[in-house]
C-alpha positions in Angstrom: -132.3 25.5 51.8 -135.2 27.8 51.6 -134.3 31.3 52.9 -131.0 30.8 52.9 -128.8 34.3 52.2 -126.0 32.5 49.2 -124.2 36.0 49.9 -123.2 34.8 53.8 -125.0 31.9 54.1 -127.1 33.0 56.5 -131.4 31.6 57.0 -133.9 32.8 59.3 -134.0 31.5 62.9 -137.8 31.0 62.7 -137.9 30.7 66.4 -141.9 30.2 66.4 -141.0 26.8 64.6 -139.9 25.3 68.0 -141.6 22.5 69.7 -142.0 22.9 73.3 -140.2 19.2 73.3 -137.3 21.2 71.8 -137.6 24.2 74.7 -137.8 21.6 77.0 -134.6 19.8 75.8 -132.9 23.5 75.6 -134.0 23.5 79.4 -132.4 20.3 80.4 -129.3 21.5 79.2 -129.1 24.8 80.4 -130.7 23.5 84.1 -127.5 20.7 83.6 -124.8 23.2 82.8 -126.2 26.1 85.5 -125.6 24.2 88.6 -122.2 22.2 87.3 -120.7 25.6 86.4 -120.0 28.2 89.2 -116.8 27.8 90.5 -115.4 26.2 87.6 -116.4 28.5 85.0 -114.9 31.9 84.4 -116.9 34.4 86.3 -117.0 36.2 82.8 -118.6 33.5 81.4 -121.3 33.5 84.1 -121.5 37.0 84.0 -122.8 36.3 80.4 -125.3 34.1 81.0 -127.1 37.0 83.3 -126.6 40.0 81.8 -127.7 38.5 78.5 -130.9 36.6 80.2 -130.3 32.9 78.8 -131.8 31.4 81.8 -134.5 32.5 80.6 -136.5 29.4 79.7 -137.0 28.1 75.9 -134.5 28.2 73.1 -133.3 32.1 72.7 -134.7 33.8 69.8 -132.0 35.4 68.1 -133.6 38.7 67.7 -133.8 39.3 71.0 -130.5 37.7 72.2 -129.0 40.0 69.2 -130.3 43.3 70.8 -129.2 42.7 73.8 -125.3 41.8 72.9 -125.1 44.3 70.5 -125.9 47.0 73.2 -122.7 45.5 74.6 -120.6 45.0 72.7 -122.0 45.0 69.2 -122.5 41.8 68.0 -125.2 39.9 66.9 -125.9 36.2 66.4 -127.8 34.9 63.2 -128.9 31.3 62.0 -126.7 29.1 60.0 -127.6 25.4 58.5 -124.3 23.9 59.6 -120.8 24.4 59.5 -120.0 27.2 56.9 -116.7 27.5 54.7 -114.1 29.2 56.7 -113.6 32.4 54.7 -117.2 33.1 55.4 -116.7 32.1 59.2 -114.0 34.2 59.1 -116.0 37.1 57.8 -118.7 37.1 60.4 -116.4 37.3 63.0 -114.6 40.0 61.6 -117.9 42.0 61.4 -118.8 41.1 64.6 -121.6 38.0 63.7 -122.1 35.1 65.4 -123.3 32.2 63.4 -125.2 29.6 65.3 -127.0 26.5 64.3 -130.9 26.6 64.8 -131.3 22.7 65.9 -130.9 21.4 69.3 -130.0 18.0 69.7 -132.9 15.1 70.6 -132.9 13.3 73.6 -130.7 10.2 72.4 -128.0 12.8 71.9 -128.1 14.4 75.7 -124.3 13.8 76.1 -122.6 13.5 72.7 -123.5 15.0 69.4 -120.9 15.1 66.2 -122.0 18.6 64.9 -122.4 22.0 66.9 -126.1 22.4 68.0 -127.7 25.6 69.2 -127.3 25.0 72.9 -122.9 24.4 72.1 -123.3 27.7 69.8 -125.0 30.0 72.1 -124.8 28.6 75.5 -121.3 27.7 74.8 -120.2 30.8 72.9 -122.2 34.2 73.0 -121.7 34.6 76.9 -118.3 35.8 76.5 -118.9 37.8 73.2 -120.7 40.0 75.9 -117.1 41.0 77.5 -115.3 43.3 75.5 -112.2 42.0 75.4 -113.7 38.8 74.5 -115.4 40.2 71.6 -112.3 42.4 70.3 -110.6 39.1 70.8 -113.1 37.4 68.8 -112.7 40.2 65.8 -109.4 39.8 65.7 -109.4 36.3 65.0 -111.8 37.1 62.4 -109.9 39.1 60.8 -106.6 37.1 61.2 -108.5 33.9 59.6 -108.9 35.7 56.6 -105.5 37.0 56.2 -104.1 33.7 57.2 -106.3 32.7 53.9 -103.4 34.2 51.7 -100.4 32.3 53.8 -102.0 28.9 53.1 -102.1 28.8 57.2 -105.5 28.4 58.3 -104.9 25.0 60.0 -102.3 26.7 62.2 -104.7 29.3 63.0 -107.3 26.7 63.5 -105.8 25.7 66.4 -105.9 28.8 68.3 -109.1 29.0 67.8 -109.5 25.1 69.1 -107.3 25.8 72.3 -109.0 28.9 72.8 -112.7 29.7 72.1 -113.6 25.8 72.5 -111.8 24.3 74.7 -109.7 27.2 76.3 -108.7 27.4 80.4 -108.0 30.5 82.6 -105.9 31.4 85.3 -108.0 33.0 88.2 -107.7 34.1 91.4 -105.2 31.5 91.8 -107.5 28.7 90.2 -108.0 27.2 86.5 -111.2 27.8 85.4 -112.9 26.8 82.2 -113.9 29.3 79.5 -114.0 27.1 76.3 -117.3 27.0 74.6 -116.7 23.0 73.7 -116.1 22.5 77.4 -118.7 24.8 79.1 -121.5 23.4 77.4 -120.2 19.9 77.7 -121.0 18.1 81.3 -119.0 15.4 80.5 -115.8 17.9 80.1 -116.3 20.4 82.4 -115.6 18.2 84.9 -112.8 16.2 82.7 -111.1 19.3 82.4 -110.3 20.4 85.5 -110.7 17.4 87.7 -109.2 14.5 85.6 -105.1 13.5 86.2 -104.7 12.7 82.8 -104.6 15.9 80.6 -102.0 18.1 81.0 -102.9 21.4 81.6 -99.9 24.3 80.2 -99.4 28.2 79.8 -100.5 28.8 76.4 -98.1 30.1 73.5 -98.7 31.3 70.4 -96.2 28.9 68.7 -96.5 25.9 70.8 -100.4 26.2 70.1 -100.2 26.8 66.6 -97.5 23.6 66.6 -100.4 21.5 68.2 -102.8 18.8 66.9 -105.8 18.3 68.6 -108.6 15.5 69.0 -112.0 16.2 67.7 -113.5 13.0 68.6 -112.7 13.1 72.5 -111.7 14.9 75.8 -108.5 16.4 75.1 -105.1 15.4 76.0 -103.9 19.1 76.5 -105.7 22.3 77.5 -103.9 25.6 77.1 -104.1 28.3 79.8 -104.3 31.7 79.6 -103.7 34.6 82.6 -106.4 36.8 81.6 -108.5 37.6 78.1 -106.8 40.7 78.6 -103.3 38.9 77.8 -105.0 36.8 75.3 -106.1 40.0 73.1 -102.7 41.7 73.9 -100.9 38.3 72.3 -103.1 38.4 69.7 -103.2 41.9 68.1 -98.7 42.2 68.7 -98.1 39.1 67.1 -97.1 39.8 63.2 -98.1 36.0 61.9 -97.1 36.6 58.5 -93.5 35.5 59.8 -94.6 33.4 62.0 -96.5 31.5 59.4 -93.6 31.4 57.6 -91.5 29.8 60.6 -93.8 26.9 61.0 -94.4 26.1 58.1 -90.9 23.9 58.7 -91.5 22.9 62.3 -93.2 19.2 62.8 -96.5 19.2 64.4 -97.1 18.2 67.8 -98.4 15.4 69.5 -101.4 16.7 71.5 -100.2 14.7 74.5 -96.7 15.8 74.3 -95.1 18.3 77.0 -92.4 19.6 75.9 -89.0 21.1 78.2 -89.8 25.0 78.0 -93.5 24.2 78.3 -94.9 26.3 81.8 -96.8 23.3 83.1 -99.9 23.4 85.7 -100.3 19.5 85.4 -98.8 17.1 83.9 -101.0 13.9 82.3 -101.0 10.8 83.0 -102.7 10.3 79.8 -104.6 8.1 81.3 -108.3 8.6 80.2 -110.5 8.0 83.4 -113.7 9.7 82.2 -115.9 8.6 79.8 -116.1 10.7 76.5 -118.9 13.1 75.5 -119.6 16.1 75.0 
């Protein structure tokens, strides 16, 4: 692709490239999202959205989004032309960069799209990468994913990432909240997530994450919940997963409708899907 970096496969934004039927669809979802959100969201996540200005309308230019996060925490977010290969996603992260795809989605695709557009990528993600405990969080992993490189464990590590930055679910004030970028820019899920009987909803843990398949073509049958990003980071950074690599690497994956008896469950699934799938 022209203007592509080879080094981090990185290509310009080229934000002047947008057609206003593009800002407009941008709009629609961010207008969508923005009144489903508060008081199921994470105040953190909303938090986000202000202090970083993405109600502004149109598609956020990168440039300016960038300056504004790293200020806070550092980061920056560039332009990708898909899905990169994980020890380069893993790199980014690690250096604090935030790949997102440049496209949005076209009408036909309002509710369900098979690959990450920009409005899952930043809408969903950068809000929280202006927290930082979020963002040391989001380091960390970084820097995990490419040591777990060397244990022949990313798909273990994958799935914290799954049950966490996408499709994650916090503990607030008493209430689960969503935090997840997958389910936070999703309209369908947002409400699936919290609302529906039929995922279970259960503390997260390290191992019983790392243990747990996951469904990439639907609402999920489990979400994970944490007690604070704060707990999450703390897990995350004491946890020496060279050994525990090593000790699931014999344990049988998990079905991800299955609770299991030491499970700390906030619902239990019928497993019963009542809502229709998107995303």
């Amino acid at each position: 692709m022209q203007g592509q970096d080879p080094a981090d496969w990185t290509i310009p934004q080229d934000w002047s490239s947008y057609t206003p039927a593009e800002h407009a669809m941008w709009d629609r979802l961010f207008e969508r999202q923005a009144k489903m959100l508060p008081g199921r969201a994470s105040p953190t996540f909303l938090n986000g959205l202000d202090v970083l200005r993405l109600s502004k309308p149109g598609i956020p230019d990168f440039a300016e989004l960038s300056k504004r996060l790293g200020r806070l925490t550092g980061w920056q977010v560039v332009a990708v032309p898909g899905l990169v290969p994980d020890e380069d996603f893993f790199r980014h992260l690690a250096n604090r960069t935030f790949v997102a795809a440049r496209f949005v989605r076209a009408p036909e695709q309002m509710d369900y799209l098979q690959e990450p557009d920009i409005f899952h990528d930043v809408f969903g993600h950068v809000p929280l990468l202006a927290n930082p405990v979020f963002a040391d969080y989001m380091q960390a992993y970084g820097e995990g994913g490419l040591r777990s490189l060397r244990y022949g464990a990313m798909n273990r590590l994958a799935r914290l990432y799954w049950y966490t930055v996408e499709f994650g679910l916090i503990r607030e004030e008493g209430q689960l909240r969503v935090y997840g970028a997958g389910i936070v820019s999703s309209f369908g899920e947002s409400r699936f997530a919290l609302d529906d009987p039929s995922p279970s909803r259960i503390a997260l843990d390290l191992r019983r994450v790392m243990r747990t398949q996951y469904r990439i073509d639907d609402f999920q049958q489990t979400y994970f919940v944490i007690d604070s990003f704060e707990d999450l980071l703390r897990q995350t950074l004491e946890t020496d997963f060279a050994p525990l690599y090593a000790e699931l690497d014999g344990a049988s994956d998990l079905d991800p409708g299955v609770v299991l008896p030491d499970d700390r469950v906030f619902h239990r699934g019928s497993q019963i899907r009542t809502a229709a799938a998107g995303s």
